[in-house]
C-alpha positions as CSV (number, residue, x, y, z in Angstrom):
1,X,61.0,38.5,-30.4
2,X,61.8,37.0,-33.7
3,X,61.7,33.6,-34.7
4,X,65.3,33.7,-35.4
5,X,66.6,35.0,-32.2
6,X,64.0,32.0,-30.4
7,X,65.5,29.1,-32.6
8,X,68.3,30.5,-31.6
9,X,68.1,30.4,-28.0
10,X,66.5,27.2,-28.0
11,X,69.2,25.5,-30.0
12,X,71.6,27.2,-27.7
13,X,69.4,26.5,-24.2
14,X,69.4,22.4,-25.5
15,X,73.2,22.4,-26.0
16,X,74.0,23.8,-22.4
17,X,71.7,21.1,-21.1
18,X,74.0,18.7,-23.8
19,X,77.2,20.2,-21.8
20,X,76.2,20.0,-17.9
21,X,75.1,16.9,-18.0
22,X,75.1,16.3,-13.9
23,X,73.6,20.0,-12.9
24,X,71.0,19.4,-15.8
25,X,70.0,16.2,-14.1
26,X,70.0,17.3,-11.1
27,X,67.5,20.1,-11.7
28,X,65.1,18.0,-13.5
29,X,65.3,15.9,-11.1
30,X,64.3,17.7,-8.2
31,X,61.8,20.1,-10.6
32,X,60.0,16.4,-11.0
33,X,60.1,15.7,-7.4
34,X,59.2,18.7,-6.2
35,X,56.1,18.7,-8.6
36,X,55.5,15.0,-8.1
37,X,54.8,15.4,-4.5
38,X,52.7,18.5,-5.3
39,X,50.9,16.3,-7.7
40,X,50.1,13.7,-5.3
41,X,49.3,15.5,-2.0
42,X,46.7,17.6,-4.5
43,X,45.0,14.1,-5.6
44,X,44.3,12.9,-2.5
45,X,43.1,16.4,-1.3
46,X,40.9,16.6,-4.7
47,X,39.7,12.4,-4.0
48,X,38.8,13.3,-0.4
49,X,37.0,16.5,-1.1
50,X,34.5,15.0,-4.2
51,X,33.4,12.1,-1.5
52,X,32.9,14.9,1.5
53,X,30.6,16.7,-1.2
54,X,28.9,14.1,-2.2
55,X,28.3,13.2,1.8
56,X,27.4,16.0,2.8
57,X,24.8,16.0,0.4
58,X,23.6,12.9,2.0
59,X,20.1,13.6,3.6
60,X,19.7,10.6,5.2
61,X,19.7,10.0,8.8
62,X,19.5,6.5,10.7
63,X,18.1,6.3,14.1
64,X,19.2,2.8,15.7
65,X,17.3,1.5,18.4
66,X,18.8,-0.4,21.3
67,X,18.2,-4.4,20.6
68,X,16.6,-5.0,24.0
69,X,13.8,-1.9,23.3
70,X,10.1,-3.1,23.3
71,X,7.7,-2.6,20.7
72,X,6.3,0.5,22.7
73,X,9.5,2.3,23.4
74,X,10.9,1.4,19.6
75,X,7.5,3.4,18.9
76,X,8.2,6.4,21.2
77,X,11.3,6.7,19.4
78,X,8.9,7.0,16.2
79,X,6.6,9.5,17.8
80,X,9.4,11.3,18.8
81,X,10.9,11.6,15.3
82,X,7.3,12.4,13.2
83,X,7.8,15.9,15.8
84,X,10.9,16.6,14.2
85,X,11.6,20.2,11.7
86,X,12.7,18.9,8.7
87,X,11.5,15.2,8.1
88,X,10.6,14.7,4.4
89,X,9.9,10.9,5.1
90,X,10.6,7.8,7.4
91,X,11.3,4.5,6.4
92,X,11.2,1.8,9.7
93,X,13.5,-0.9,9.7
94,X,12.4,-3.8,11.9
95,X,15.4,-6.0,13.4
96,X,14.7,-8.9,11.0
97,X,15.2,-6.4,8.5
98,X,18.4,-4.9,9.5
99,X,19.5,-8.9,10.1
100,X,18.6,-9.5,6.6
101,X,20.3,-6.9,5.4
102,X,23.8,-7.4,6.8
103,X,23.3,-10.8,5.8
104,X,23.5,-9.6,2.5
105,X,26.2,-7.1,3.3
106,X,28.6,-10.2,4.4
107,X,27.8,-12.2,1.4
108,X,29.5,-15.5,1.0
109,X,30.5,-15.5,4.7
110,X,26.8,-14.8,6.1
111,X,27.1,-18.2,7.5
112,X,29.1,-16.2,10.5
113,X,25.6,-15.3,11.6
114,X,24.0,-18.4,11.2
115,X,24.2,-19.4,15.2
116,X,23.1,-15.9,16.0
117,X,18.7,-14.8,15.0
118,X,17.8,-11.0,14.3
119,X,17.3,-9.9,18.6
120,X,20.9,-8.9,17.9
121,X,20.2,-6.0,15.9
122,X,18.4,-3.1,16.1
123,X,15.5,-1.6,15.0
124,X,16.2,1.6,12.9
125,X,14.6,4.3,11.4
126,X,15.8,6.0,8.2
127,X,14.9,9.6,7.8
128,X,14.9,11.4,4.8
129,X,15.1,15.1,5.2
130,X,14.0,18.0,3.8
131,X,17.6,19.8,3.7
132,X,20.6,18.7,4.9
133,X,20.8,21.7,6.6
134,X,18.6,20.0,9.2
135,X,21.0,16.8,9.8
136,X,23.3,17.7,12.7
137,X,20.2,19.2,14.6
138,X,18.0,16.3,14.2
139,X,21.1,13.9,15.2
140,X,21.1,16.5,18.5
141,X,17.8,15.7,19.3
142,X,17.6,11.9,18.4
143,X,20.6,11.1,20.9
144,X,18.9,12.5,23.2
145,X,15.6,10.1,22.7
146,X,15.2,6.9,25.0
147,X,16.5,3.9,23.8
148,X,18.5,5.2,21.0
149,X,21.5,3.4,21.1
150,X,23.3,5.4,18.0
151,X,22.7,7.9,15.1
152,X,24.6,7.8,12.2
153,X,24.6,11.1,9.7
154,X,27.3,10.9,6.7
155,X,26.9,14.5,6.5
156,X,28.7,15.0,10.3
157,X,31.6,12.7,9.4
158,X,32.1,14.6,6.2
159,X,32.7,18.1,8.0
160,X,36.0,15.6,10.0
161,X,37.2,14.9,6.6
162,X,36.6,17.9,4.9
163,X,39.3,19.3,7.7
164,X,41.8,16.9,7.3
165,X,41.4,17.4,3.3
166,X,42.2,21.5,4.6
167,X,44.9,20.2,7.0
168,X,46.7,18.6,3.7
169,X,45.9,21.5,1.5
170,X,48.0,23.7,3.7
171,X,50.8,21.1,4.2
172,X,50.7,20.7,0.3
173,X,51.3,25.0,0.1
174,X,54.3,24.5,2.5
175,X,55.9,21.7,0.8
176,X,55.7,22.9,-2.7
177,X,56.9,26.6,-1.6
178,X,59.6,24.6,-0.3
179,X,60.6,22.3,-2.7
180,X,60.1,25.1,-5.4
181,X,62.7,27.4,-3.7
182,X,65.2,24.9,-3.6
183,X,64.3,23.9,-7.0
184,X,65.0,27.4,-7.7
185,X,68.2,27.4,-6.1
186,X,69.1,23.9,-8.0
187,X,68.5,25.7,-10.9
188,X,69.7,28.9,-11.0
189,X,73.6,27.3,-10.3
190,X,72.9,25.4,-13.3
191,X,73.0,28.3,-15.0
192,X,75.8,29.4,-13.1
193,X,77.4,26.8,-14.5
194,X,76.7,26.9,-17.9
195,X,77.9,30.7,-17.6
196,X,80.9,29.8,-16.1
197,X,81.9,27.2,-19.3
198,X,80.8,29.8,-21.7
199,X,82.4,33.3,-19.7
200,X,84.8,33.8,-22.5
201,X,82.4,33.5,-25.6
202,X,79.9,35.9,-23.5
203,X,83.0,38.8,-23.1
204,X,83.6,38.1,-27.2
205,X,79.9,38.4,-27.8
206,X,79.7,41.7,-25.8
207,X,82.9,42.7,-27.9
208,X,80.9,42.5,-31.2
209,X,77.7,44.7,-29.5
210,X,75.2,41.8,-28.8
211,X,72.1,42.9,-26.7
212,X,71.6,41.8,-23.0
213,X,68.2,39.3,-24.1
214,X,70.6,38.2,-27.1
215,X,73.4,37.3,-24.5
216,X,70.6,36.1,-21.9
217,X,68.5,34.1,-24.2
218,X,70.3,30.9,-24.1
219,X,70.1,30.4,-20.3
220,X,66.7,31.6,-20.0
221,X,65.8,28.8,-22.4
222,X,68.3,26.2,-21.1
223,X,66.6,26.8,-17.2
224,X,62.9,26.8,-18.9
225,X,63.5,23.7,-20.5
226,X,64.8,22.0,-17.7
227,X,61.8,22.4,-15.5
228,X,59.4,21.5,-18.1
229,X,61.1,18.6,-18.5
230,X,60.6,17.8,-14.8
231,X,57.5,18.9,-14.7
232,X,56.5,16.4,-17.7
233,X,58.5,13.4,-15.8
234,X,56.3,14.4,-12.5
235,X,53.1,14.1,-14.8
236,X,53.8,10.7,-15.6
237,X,54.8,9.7,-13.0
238,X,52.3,10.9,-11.1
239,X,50.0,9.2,-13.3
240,X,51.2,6.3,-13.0
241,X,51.4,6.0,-9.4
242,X,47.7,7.6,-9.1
243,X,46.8,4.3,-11.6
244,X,48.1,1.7,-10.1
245,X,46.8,3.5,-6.3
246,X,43.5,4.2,-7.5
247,X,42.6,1.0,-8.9
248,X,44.0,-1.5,-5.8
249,X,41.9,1.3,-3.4
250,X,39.1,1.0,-5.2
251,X,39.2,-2.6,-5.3
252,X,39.9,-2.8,-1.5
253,X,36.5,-0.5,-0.8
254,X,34.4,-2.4,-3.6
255,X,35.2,-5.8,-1.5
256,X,34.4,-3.8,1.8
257,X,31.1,-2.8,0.4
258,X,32.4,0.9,0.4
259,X,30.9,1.5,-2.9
260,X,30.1,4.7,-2.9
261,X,33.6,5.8,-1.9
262,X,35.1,6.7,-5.5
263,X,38.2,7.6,-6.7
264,X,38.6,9.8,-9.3
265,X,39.9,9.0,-13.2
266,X,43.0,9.6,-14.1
267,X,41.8,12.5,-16.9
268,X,40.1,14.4,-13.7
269,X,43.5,14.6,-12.3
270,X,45.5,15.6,-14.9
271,X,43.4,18.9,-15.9
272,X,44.0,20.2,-12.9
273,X,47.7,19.0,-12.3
274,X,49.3,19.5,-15.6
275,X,48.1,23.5,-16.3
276,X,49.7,23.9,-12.6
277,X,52.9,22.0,-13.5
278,X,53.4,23.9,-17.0
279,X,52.7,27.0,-15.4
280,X,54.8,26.8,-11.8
281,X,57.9,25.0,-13.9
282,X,58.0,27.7,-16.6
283,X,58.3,30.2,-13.5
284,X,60.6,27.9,-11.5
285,X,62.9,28.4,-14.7
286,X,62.5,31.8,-14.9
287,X,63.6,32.6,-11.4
288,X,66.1,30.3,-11.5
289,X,67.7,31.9,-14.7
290,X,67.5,35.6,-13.2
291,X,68.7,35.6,-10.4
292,X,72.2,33.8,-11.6
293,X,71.9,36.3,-14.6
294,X,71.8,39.4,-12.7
295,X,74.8,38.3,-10.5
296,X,77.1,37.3,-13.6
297,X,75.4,39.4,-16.1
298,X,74.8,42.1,-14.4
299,X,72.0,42.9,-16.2
């Protein structure tokens, strides 16, 4: 195509979005929705999955004793975990230490302990293993033990995330599909439009001998344009929103001592979101464009 014929159809494409003012609106507008949401349900899948991988890659397991277990049953539980597969190394936590330990957790309101003294925690065990491929076996066997009152594994709870993180990724396909087809649809009688206003210039055009992609070029452009101009409004957007979200949740998990919960920059996000926006709003347009071109064009 020659750079004459483009210049052309983009001058052409910007004044039919000049001239249906309220149809061009409207399809940018719901182009920009329709990505937004996209955008958003795909950050919170991406957010959720980085923190699964990086549980699941916890090899730690912690083996709490019941508070009322002796010395020699809190070292059964010990003998019973050094004839464990998979045990790279144990570190015992005695209840003082535990009580310690969530004194420093609470910070400046420790004092809500102050009328309490370590019997009411537990002893604990922290296992480090060998492969995390050993976790959920070793938490089999430990609930079984005596006087284990609880055994928390990060890696268990991350496999319940990880399929609500799949739940959303599916939603996220329906959604878009839907909101793209009726994107689509917005589109396309945009064009309609726009051939509508300009029927009698097309017949003249026709008249002279002008080529089907001469006649075409215009709307293709005008359509194209459209979405990437809701597709650039749903980046920003989206941006925006994921700012302002991030940084409150973060805050909120910092103050719950949830640091190791992170959410993701804003760059992270964008790399994958706007190469997906360009590339589903350029073939939004395109589809829209045909389909009204082929019924009025007859091409």
């Amino acid at each position: 195509m020659k750079i004459k014929q483009l210049s052309y159809g983009l001058s052409e494409g910007i004044r039919n979005i000049k001239k249906n003012g309220m149809s061009a609106l409207m399809s940018v507008g719901i182009v920009m929705v329709s990505l937004l949401i996209m955008n958003l349900i795909f950050s919170v899948t991406l957010v959720i999955k980085t923190n699964v991988g990086k549980l699941a890659e916890t090899a730690q397991v912690e083996v709490f004793c019941d508070p009322k277990a002796t010395a020699e049953e809190i070292a059964a539980v010990a003998s019973a975990i050094d004839d464990l597969d998979g045990v790279k190394g144990v570190t015992e936590r005695s209840q003082e230490d535990n009580y310690q330990l969530y004194r420093e957790y609470l910070g400046e309101e420790a004092y809500l302990l102050d009328q309490y003294d370590s019997s009411i925690m537990s002893a604990s065990f922290v296992i480090d293993l060998e492969n995390v491929s050993y976790g959920e076996a070793i938490v089999s066997a430990m609930e079984q033990v005596n006087r284990v009152q609880s055994v928390q594994y990060p890696g268990k709870a991350a496999r319940v995330i990880e399929s609500v993180a799949t739940g959303l990724d599916v939603a996220n396909i329906v959604v878009t599909a839907f909101l793209c087809i009726a994107s689509a649809f917005v589109i396309s009688n945009t064009i309609r439009i726009a051939l509508m206003t300009r029927k009698r210039e097309i017949g003249i055009m026709r008249l002279i001998g002008a080529t089907d992609e001469y006649i075409q070029l215009p709307f293709s452009a005008e359509s194209v344009l459209l979405s990437l101009i809701g597709a650039l409004l749903a980046l920003v957007t989206g941006g925006i929103i994921y700012s302002a979200l991030a940084s409150g949740i973060q805050s909120n998990l910092a103050e719950g001592g949830l640091t190791y919960i992170q959410m993701l920059p804003l760059w992270r996000i964008v790399i994958f979101t706007a190469p997906m926006d360009i590339v589903l709003s350029i073939l939004l347009g395109y589809l829209g464009s045909r389909r009204s071109l082929r019924k009025y064009l007859e091409v």
